[in-house]
N, C-alpha and C positions, 0 to 999 in steps of 0.2 A: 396431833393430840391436843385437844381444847386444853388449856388452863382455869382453871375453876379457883374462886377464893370466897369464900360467907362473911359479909360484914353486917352486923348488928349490933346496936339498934338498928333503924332503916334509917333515920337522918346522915349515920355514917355512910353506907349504903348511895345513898343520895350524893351527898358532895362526894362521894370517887364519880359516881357516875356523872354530874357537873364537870368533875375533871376529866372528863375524858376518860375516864381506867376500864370503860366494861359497859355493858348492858343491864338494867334491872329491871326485875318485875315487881312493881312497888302499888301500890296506893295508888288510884288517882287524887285522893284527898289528901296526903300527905305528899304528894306533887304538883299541886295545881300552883303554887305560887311560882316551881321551875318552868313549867309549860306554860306559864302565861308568861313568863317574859322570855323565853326563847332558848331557857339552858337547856332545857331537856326537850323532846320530842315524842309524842303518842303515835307508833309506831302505825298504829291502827286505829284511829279515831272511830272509826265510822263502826266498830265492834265494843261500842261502851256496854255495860250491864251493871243495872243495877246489882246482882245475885253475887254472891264471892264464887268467881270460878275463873277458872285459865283455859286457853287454848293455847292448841300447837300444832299449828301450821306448814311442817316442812313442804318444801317443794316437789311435785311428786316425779317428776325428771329425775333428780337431783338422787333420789334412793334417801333412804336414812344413814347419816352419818352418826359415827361417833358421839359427838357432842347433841345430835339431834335426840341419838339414843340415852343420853345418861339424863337430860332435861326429862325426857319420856318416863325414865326412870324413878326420879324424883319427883314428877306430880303424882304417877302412880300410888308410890311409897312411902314418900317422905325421903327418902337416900337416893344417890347417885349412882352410888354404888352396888 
């Protein structure tokens, strides 16, 4: 079972994910100063867009998981749950 936790502001958000605590989907403008020096990493570069919008990617071997399902959920919705 994924573990899930919502930190905001996004700067908070930000220095966990510096620390190592997790994955975020953030800004690239309010991450560009982590990615350019190397804390953080753009998982997908080569999928930048100007337009506010997310993708999601599961692997399609792999089936949908749990955690792939509740993100699914959440762009959908707004909830996880």
């Amino acid at each position: 079972m994924a573990r899930t936790i919502q930190l905001d502001p996004s700067h908070v958000a930000i220095a966990a994910a510096v620390k190592g605590l997790g994955v975020i989907l953030e800004s690239d403008i309010l991450t560009r100063e982590e990615i350019a020096t190397g804390k953080l990493v753009d998982p997908f570069p080569e999928t930048a867009s100007t337009l506010s919008s997310y993708w999601l990617a599961p692997l399609p071997a792999k089936g949908e998981r749990d955690a792939v399902s509740t993100v699914r959920r959440w762009f959908e919705t707004g909830t996880g749950t």
